[in-house]
N, C-alpha and C positions, 0 to 999 in steps of 0.2 A: 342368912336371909335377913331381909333388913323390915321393919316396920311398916316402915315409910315406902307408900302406893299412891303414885301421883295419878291424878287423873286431870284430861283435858275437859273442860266443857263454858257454857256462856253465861256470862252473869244475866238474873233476871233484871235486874235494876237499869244498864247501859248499854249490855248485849256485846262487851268484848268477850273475845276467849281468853282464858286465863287457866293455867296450870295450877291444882291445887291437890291437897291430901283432903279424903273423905271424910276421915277421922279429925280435920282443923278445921275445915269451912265451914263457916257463916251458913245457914240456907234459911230459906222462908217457906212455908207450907203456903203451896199453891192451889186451888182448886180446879182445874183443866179446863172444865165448861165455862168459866166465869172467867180466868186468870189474872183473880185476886185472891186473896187471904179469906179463908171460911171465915165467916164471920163481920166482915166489912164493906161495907155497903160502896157503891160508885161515887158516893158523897164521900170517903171517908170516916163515916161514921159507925158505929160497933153496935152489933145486933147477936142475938144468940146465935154459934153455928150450929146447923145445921149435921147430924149425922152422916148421912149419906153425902154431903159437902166435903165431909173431915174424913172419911173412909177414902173418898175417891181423889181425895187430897195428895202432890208431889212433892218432896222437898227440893227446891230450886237452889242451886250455890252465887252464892254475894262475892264478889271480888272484894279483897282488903281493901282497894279507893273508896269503893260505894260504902262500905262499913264508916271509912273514915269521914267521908264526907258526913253521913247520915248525925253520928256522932258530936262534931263539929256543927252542925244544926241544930240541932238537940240542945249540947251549951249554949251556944250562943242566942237562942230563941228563948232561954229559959223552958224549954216543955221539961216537963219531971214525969211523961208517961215513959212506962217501963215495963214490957211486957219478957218478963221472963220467961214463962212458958206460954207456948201457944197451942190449943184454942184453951181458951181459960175452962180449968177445971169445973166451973160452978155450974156451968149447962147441965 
């Protein structure tokens, strides 16, 4: 039996389908009602999340493009934000 469980579904970012493993893909914690990230505002801006935001929260899968691009943005814009886990622990 083998490890590797592909699953089919669409990236949140550009909205191709794309075949991935559960266990490797990228995803972002989505909030359903809002369908943005607990915790950021329609400005882009970061506020405390919300509980009931973060409970009712999905993980959404990133296709490797959108990662690379993202990435590639990133350097090249000089940003040094860096959220490793998300929602930040300190709420």
């Amino acid at each position: 039996m083998s490890d590797y469980a592909e699953n089919t579904g669409r990236c949140y970012m550009c909205k191709r389908t794309f075949s991935f493993d559960p266990k490797e893909v990228m995803t972002v914690l989505i909030d359903p009602e809002t369908r943005m990230p607990p915790g950021i505002t329609v400005l882009g801006s970061l506020r405390p999340a919300k509980p009931e935001a973060v409970a009712r929260s999905v993980d959404e899968p990133i296709c490797p493009d959108c990662v690379r691009r993202a990435k590639q943005y990133s350097e090249e814009s000089g940003s040094d934000r860096s959220w490793e886990s998300w929602p930040p622990s300190s709420n």
